[in-house]
mmCIF file of the N, C-alpha and C atoms, coordinates in Angstrom:
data_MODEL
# 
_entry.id   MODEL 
# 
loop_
_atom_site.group_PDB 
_atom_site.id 
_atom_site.type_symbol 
_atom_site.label_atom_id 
_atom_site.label_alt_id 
_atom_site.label_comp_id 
_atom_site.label_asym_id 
_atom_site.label_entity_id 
_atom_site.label_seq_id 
_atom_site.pdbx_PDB_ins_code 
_atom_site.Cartn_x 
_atom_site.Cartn_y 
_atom_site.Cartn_z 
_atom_site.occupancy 
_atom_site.B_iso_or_equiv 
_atom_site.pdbx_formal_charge 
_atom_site.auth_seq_id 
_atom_site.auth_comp_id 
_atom_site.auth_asym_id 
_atom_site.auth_atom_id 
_atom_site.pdbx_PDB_model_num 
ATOM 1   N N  . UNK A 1 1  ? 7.996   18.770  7.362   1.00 0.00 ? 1  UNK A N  1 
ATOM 2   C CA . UNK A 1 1  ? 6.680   18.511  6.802   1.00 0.00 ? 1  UNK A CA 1 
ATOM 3   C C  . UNK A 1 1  ? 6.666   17.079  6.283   1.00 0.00 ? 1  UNK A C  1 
ATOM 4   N N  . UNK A 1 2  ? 6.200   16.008  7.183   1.00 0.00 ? 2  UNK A N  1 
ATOM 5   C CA . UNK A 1 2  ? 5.860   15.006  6.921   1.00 0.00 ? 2  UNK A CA 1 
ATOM 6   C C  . UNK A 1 2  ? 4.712   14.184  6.503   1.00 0.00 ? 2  UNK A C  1 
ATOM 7   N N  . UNK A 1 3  ? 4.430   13.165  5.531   1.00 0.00 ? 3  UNK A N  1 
ATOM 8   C CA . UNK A 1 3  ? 3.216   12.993  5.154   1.00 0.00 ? 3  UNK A CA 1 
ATOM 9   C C  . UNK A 1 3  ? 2.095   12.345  6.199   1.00 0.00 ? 3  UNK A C  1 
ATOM 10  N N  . UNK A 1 4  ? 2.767   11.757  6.923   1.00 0.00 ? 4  UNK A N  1 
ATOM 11  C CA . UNK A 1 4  ? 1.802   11.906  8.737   1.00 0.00 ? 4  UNK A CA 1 
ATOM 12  C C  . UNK A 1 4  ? 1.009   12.949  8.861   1.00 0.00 ? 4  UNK A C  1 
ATOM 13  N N  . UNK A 1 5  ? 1.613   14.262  8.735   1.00 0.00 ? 5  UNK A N  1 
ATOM 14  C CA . UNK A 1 5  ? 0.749   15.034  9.051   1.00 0.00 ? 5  UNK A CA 1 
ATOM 15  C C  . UNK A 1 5  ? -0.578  15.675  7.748   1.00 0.00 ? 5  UNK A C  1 
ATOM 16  N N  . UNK A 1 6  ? -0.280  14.867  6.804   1.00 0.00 ? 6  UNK A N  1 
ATOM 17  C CA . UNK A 1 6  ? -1.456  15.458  5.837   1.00 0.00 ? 6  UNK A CA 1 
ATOM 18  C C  . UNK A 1 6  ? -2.548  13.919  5.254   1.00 0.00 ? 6  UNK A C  1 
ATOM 19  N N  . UNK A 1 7  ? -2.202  13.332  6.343   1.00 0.00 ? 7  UNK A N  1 
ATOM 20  C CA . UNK A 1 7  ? -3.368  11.805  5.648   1.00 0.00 ? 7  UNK A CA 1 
ATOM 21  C C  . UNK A 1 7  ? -4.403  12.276  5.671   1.00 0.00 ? 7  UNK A C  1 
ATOM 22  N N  . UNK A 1 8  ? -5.143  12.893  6.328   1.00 0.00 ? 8  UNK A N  1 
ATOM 23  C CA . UNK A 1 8  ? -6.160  13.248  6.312   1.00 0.00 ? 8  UNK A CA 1 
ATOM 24  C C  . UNK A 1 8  ? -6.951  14.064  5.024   1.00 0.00 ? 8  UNK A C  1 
ATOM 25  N N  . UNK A 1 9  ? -5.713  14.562  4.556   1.00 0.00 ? 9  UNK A N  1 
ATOM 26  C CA . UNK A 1 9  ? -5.992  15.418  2.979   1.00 0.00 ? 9  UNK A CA 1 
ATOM 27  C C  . UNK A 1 9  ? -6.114  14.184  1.808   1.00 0.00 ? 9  UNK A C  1 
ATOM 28  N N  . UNK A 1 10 ? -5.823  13.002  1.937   1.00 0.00 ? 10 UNK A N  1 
ATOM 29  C CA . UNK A 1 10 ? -6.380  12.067  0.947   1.00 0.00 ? 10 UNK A CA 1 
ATOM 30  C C  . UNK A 1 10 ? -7.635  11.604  0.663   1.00 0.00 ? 10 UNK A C  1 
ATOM 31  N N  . UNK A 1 11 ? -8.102  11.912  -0.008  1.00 0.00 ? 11 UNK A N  1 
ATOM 32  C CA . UNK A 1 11 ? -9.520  11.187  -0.800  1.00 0.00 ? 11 UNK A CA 1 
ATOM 33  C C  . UNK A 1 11 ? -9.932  10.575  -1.507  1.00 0.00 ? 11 UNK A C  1 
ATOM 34  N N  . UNK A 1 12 ? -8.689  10.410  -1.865  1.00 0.00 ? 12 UNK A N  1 
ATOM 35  C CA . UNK A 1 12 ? -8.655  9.306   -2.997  1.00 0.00 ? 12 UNK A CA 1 
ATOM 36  C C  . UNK A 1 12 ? -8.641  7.379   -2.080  1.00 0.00 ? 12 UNK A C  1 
ATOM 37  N N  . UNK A 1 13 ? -9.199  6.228   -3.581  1.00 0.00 ? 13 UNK A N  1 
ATOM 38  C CA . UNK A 1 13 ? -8.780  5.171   -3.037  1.00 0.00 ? 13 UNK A CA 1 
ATOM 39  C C  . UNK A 1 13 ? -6.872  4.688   -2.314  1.00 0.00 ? 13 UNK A C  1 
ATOM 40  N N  . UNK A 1 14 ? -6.718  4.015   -2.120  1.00 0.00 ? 14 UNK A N  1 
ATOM 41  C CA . UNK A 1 14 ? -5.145  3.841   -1.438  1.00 0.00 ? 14 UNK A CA 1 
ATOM 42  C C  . UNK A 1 14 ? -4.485  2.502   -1.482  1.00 0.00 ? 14 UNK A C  1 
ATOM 43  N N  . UNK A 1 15 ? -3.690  1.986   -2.283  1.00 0.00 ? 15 UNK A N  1 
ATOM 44  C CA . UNK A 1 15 ? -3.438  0.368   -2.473  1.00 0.00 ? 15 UNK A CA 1 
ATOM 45  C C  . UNK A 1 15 ? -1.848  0.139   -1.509  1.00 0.00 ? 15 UNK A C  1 
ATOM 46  N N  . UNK A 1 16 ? -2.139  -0.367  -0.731  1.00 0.00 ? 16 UNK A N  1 
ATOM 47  C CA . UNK A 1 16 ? -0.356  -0.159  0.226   1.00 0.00 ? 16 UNK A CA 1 
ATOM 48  C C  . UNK A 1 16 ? -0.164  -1.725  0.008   1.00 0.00 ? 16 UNK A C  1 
ATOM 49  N N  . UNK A 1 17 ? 1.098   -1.901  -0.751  1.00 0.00 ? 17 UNK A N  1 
ATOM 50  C CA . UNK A 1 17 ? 1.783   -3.416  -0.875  1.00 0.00 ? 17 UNK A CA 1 
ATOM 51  C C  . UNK A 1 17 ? 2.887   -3.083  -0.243  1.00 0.00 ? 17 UNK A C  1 
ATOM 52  N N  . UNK A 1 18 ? 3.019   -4.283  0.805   1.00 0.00 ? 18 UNK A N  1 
ATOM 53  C CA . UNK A 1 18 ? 3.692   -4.251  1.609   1.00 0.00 ? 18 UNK A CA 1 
ATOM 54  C C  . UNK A 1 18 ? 4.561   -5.934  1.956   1.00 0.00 ? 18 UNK A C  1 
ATOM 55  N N  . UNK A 1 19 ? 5.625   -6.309  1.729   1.00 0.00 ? 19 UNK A N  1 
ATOM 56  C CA . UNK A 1 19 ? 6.112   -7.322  1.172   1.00 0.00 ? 19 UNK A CA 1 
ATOM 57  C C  . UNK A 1 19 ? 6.488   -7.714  2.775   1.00 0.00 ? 19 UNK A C  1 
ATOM 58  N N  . UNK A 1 20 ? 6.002   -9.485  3.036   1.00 0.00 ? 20 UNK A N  1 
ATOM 59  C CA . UNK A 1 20 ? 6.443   -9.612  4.375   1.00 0.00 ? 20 UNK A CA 1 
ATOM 60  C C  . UNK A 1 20 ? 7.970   -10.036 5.157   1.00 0.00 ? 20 UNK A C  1 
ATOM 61  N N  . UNK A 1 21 ? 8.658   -9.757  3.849   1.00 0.00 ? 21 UNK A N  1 
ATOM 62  C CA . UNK A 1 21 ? 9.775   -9.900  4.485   1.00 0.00 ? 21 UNK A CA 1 
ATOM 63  C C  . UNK A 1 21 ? 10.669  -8.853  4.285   1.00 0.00 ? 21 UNK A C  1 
ATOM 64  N N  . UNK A 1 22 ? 10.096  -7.754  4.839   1.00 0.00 ? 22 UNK A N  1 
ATOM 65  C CA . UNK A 1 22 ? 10.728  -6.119  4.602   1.00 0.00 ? 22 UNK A CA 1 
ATOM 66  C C  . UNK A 1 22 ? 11.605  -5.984  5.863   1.00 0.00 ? 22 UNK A C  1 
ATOM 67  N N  . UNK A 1 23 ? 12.635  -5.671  5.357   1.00 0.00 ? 23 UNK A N  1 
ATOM 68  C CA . UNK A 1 23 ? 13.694  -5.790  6.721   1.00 0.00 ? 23 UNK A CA 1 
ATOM 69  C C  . UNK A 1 23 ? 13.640  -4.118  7.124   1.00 0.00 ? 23 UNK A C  1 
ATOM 70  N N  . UNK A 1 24 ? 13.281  -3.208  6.589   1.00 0.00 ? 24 UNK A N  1 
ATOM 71  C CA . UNK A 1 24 ? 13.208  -1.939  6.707   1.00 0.00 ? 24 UNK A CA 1 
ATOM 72  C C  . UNK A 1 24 ? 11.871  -1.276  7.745   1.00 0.00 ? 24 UNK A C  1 
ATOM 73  N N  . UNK A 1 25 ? 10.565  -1.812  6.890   1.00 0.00 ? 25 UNK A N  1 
ATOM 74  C CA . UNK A 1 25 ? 9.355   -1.396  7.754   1.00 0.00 ? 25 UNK A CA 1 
ATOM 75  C C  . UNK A 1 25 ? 8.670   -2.587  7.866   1.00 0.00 ? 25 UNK A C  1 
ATOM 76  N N  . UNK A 1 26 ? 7.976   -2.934  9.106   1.00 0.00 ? 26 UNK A N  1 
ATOM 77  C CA . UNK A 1 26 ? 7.164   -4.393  9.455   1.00 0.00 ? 26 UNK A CA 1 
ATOM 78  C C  . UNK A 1 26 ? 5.785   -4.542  8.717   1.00 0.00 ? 26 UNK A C  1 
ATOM 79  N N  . UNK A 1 27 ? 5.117   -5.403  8.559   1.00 0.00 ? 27 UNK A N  1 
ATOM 80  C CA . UNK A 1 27 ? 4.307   -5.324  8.554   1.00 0.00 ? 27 UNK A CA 1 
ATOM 81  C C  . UNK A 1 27 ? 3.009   -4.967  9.288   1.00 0.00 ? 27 UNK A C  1 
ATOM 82  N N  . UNK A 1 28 ? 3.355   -4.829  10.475  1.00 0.00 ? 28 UNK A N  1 
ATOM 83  C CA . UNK A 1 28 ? 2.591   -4.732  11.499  1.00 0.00 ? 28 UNK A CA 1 
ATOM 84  C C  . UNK A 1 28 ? 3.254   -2.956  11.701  1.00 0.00 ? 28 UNK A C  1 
ATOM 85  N N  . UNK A 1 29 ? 4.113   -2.327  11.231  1.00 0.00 ? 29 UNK A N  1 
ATOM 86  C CA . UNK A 1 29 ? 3.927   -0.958  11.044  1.00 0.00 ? 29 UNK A CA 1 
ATOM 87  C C  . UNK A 1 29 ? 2.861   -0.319  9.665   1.00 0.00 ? 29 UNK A C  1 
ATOM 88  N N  . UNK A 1 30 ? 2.984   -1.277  8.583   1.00 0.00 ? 30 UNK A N  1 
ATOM 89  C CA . UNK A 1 30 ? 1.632   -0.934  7.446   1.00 0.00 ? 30 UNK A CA 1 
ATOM 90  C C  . UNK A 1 30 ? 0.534   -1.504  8.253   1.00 0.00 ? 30 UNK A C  1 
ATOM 91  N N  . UNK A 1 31 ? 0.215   -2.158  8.327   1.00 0.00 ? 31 UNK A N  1 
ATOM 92  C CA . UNK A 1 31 ? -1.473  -2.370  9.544   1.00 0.00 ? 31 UNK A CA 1 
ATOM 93  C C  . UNK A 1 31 ? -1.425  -1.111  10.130  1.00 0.00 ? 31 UNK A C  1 
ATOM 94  N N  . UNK A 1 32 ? -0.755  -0.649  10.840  1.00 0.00 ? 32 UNK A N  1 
ATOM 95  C CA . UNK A 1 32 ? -1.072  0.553   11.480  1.00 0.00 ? 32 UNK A CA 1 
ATOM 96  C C  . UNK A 1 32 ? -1.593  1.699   11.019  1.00 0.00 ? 32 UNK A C  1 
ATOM 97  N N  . UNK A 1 33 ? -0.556  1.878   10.168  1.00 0.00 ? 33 UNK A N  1 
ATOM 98  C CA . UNK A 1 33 ? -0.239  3.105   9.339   1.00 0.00 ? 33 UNK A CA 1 
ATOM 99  C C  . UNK A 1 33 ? -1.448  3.374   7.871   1.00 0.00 ? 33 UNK A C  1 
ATOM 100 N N  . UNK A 1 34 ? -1.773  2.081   7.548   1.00 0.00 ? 34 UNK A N  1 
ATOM 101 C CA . UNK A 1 34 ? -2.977  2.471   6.644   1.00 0.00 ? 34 UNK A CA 1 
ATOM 102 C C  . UNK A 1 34 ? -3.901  2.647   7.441   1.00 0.00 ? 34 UNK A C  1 
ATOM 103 N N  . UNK A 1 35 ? -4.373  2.538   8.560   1.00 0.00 ? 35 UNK A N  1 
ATOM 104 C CA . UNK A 1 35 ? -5.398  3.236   9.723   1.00 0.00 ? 35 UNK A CA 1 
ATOM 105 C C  . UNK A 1 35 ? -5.558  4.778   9.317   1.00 0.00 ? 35 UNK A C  1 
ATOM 106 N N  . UNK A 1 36 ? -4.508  5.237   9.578   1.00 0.00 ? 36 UNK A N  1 
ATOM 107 C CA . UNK A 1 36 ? -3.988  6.823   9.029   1.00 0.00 ? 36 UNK A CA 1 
ATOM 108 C C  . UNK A 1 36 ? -4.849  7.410   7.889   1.00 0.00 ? 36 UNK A C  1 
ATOM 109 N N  . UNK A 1 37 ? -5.266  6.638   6.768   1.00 0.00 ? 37 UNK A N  1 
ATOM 110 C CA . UNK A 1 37 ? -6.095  7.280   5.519   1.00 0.00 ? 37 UNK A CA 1 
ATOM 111 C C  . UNK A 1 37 ? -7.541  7.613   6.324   1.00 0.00 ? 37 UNK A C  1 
ATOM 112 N N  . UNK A 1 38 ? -7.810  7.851   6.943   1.00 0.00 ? 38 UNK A N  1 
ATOM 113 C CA . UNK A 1 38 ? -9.199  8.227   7.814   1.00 0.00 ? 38 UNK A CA 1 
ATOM 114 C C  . UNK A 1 38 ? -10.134 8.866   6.327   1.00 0.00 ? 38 UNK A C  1 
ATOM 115 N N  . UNK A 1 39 ? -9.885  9.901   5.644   1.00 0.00 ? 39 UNK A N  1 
ATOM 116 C CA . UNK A 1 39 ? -10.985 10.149  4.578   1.00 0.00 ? 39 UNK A CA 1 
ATOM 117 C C  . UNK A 1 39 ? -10.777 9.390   3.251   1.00 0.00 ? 39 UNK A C  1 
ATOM 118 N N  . UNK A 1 40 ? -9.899  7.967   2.960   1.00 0.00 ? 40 UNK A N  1 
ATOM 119 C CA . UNK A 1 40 ? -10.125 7.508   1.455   1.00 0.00 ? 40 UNK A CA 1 
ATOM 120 C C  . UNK A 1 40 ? -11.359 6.669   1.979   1.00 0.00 ? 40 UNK A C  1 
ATOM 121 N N  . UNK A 1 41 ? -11.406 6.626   0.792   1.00 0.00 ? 41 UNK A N  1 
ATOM 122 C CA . UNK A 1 41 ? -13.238 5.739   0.427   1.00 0.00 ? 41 UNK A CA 1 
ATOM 123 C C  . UNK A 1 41 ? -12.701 4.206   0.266   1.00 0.00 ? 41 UNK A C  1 
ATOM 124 N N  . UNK A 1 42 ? -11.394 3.974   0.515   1.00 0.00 ? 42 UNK A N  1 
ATOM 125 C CA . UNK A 1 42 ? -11.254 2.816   0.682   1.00 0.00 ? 42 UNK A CA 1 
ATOM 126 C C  . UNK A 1 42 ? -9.598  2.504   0.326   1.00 0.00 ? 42 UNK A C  1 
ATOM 127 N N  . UNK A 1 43 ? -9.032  2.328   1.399   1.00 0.00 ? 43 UNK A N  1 
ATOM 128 C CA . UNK A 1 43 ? -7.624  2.437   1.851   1.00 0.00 ? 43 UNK A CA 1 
ATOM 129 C C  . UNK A 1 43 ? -7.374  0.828   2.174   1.00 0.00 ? 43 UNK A C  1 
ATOM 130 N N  . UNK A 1 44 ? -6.524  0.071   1.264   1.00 0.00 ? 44 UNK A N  1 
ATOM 131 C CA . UNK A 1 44 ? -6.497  -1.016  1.106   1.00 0.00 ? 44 UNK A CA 1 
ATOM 132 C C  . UNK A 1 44 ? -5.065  -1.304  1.575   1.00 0.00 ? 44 UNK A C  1 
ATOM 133 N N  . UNK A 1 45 ? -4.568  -2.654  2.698   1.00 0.00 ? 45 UNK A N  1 
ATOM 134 C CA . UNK A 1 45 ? -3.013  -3.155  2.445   1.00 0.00 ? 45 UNK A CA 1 
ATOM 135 C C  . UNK A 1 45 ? -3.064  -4.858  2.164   1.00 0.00 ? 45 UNK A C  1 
ATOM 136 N N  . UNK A 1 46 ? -2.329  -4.824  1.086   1.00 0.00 ? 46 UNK A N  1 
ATOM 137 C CA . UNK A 1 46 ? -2.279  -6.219  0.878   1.00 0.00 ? 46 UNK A CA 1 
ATOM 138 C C  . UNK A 1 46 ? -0.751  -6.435  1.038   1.00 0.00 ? 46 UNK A C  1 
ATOM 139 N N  . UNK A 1 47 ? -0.099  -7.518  1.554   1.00 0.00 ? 47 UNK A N  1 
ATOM 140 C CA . UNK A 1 47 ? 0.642   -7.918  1.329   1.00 0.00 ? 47 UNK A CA 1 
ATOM 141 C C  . UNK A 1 47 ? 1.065   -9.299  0.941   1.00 0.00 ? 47 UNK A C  1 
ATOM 142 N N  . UNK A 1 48 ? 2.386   -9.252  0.512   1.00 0.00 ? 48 UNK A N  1 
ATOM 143 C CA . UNK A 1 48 ? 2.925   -10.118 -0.706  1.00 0.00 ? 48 UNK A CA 1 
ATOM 144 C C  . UNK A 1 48 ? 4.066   -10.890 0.103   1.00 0.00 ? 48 UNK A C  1 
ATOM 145 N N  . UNK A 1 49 ? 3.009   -12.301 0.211   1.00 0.00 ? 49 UNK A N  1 
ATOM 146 C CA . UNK A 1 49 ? 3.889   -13.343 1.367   1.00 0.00 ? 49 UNK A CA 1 
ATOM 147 C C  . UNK A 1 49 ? 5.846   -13.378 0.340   1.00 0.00 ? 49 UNK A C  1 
ATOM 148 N N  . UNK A 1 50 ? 6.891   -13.308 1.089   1.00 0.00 ? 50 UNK A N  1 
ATOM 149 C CA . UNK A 1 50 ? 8.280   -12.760 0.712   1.00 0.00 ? 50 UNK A CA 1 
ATOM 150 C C  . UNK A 1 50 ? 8.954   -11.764 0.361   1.00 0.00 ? 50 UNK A C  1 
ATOM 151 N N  . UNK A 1 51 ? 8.136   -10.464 0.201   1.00 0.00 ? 51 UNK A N  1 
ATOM 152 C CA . UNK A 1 51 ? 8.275   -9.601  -0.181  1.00 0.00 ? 51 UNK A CA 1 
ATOM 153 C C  . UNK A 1 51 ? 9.226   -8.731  0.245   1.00 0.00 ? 51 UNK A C  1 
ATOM 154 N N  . UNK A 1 52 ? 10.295  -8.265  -0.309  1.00 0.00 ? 52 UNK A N  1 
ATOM 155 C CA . UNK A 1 52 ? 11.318  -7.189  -0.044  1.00 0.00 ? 52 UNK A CA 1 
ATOM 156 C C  . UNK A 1 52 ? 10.823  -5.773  -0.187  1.00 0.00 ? 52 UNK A C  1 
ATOM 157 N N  . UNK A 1 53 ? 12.041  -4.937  0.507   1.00 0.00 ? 53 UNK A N  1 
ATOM 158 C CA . UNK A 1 53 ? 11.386  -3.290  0.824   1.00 0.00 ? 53 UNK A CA 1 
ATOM 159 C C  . UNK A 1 53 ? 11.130  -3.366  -0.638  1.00 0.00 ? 53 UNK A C  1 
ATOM 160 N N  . UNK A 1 54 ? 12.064  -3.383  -1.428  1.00 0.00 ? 54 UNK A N  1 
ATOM 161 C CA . UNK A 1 54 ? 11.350  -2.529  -2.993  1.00 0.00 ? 54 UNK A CA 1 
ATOM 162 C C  . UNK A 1 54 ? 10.826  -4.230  -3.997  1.00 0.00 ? 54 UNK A C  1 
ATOM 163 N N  . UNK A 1 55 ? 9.482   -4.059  -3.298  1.00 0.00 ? 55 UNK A N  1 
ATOM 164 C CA . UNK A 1 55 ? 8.633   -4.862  -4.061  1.00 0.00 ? 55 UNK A CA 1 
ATOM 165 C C  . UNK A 1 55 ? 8.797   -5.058  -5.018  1.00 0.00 ? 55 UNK A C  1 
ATOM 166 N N  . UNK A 1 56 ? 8.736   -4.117  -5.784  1.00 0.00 ? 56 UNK A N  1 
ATOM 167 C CA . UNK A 1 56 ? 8.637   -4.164  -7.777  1.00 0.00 ? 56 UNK A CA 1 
ATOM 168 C C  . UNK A 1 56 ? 9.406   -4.922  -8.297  1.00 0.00 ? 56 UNK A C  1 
ATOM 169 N N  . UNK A 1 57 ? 10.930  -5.080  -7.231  1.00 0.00 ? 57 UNK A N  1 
ATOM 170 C CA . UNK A 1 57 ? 11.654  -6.009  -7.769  1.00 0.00 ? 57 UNK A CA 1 
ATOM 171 C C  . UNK A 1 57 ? 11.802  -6.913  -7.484  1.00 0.00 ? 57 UNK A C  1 
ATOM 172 N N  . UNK A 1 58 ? 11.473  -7.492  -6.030  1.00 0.00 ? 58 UNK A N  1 
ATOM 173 C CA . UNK A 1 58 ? 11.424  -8.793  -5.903  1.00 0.00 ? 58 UNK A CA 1 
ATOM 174 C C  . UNK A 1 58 ? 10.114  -9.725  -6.178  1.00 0.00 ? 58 UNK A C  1 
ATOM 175 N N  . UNK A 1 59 ? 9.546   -8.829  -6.414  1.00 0.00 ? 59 UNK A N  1 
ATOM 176 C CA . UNK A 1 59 ? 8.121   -9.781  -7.193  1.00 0.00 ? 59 UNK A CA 1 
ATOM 177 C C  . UNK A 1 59 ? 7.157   -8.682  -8.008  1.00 0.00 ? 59 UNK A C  1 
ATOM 178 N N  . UNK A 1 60 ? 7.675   -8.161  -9.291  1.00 0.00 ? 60 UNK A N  1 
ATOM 179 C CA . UNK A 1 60 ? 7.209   -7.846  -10.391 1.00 0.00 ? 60 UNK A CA 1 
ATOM 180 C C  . UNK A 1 60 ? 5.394   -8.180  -10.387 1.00 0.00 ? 60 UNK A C  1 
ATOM 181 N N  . UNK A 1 61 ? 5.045   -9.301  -10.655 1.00 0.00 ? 61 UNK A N  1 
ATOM 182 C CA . UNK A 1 61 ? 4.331   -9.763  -11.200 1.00 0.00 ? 61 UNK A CA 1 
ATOM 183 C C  . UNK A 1 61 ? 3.206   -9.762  -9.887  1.00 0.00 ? 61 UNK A C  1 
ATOM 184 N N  . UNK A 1 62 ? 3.455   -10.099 -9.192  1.00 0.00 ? 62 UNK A N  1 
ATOM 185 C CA . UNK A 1 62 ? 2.379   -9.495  -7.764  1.00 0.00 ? 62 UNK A CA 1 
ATOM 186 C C  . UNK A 1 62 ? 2.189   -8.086  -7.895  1.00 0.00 ? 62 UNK A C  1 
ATOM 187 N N  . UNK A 1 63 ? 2.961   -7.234  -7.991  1.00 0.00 ? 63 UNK A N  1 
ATOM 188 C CA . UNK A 1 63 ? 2.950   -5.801  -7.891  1.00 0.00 ? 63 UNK A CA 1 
ATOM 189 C C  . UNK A 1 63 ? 1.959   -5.633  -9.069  1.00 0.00 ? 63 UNK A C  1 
ATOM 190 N N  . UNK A 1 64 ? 2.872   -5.907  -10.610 1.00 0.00 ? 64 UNK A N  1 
ATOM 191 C CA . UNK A 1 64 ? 1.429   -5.205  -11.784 1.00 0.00 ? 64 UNK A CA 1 
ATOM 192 C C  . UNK A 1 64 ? 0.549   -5.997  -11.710 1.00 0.00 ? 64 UNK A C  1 
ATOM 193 N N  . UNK A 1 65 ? 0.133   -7.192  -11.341 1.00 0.00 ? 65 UNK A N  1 
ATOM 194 C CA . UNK A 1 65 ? -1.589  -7.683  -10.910 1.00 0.00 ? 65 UNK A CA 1 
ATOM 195 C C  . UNK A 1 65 ? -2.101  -7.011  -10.049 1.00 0.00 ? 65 UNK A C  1 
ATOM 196 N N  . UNK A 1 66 ? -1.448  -6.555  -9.066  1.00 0.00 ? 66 UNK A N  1 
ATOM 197 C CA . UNK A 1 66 ? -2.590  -5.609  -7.795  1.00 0.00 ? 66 UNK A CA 1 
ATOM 198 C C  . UNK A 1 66 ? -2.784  -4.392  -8.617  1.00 0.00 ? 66 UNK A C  1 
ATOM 199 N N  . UNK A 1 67 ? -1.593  -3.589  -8.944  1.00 0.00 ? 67 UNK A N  1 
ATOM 200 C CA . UNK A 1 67 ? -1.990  -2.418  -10.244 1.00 0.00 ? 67 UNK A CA 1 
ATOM 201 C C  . UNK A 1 67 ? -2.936  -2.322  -10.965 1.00 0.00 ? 67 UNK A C  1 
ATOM 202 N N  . UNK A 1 68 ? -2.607  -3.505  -11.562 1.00 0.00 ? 68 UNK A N  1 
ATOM 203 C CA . UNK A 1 68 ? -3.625  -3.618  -12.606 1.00 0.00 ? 68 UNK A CA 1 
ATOM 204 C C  . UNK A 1 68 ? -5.202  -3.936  -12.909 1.00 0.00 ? 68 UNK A C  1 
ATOM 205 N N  . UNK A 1 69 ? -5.105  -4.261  -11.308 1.00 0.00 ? 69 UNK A N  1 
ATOM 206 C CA . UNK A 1 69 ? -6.175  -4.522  -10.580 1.00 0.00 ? 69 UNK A CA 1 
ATOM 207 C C  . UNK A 1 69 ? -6.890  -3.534  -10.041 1.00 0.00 ? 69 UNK A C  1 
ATOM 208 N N  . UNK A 1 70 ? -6.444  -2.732  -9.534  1.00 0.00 ? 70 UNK A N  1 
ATOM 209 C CA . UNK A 1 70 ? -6.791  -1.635  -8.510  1.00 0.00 ? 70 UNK A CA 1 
ATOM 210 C C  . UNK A 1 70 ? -6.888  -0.212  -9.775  1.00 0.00 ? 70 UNK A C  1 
ATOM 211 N N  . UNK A 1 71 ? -6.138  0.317   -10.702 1.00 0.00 ? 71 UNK A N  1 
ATOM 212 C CA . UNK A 1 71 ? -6.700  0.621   -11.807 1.00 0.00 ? 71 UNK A CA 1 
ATOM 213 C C  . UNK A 1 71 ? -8.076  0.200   -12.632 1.00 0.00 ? 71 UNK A C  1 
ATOM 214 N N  . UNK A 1 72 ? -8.095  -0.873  -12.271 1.00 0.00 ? 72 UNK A N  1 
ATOM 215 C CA . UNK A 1 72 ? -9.050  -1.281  -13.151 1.00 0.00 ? 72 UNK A CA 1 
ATOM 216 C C  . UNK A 1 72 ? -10.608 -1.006  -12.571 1.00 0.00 ? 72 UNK A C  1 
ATOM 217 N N  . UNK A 1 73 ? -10.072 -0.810  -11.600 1.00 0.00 ? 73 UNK A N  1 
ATOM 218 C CA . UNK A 1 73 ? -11.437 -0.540  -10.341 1.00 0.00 ? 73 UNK A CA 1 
ATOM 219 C C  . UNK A 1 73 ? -11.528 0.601   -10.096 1.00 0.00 ? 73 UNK A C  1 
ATOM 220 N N  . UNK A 1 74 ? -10.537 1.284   -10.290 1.00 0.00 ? 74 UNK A N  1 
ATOM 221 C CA . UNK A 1 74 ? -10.832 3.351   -9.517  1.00 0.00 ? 74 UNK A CA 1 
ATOM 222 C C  . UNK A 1 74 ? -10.184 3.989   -10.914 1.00 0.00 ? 74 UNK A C  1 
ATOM 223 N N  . UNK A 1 75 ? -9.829  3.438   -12.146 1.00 0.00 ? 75 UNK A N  1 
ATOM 224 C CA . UNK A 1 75 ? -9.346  4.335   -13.061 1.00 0.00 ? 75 UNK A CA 1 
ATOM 225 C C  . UNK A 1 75 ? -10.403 4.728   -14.593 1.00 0.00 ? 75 UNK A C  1 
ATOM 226 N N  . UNK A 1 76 ? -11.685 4.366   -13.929 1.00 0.00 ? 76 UNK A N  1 
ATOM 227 C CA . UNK A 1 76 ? -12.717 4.810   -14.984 1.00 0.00 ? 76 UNK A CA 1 
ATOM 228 C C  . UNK A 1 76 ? -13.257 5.951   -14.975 1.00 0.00 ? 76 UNK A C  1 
# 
C-alpha cells in the first residue's frame, strides 16, 4: 500500500520542496509526481536552487519561509 495509489484522496492544499541537487529523487521526478494531486485545490512544487534530499538541513531557512508562508495562506 503505497501513497501512489491514494493521491487522489488528498484535498487538501500541497507544498512539495524539492532541493535541486537531490542525489536520491530528480527534480524532474517532483514535476511529475506533483501532477499526481489531481483533487488539491492547489498542489504547489517549489524548489530550492542546491538543495539536498533532506532539505531542512541543508537550507533551514528556505524551508521555514516556504512554511511559513504556505501556513500563512491555508492555516486560517
Amino acid at each position: 500500500d503505497g501513497l501512489h495509489s491514494r493521491l487522489s484522496d488528498v484535498r487538501c492544499p500541497v507544498l512539495w520542496l524539492h532541493g535541486t541537487a537531490d542525489a536520491v529523487y530528480s527534480v524532474k521526478n517532483a514535476e511529475e509526481e506533483i501532477k499526481m494531486f489531481v483533487n488539491s485545490p492547489d498542489a504547489q512544487l517549489k524548489t530550492v536552487e542546491g538543495g539536498q534530499h533532506f532539505l531542512s538541513f541543508s537550507h533551514p531557512k528556505e524551508v521555514d519561509g516556504a512554511l511559513i508562508q504556505f501556513v500563512g495562506k491555508y492555516g486560517k
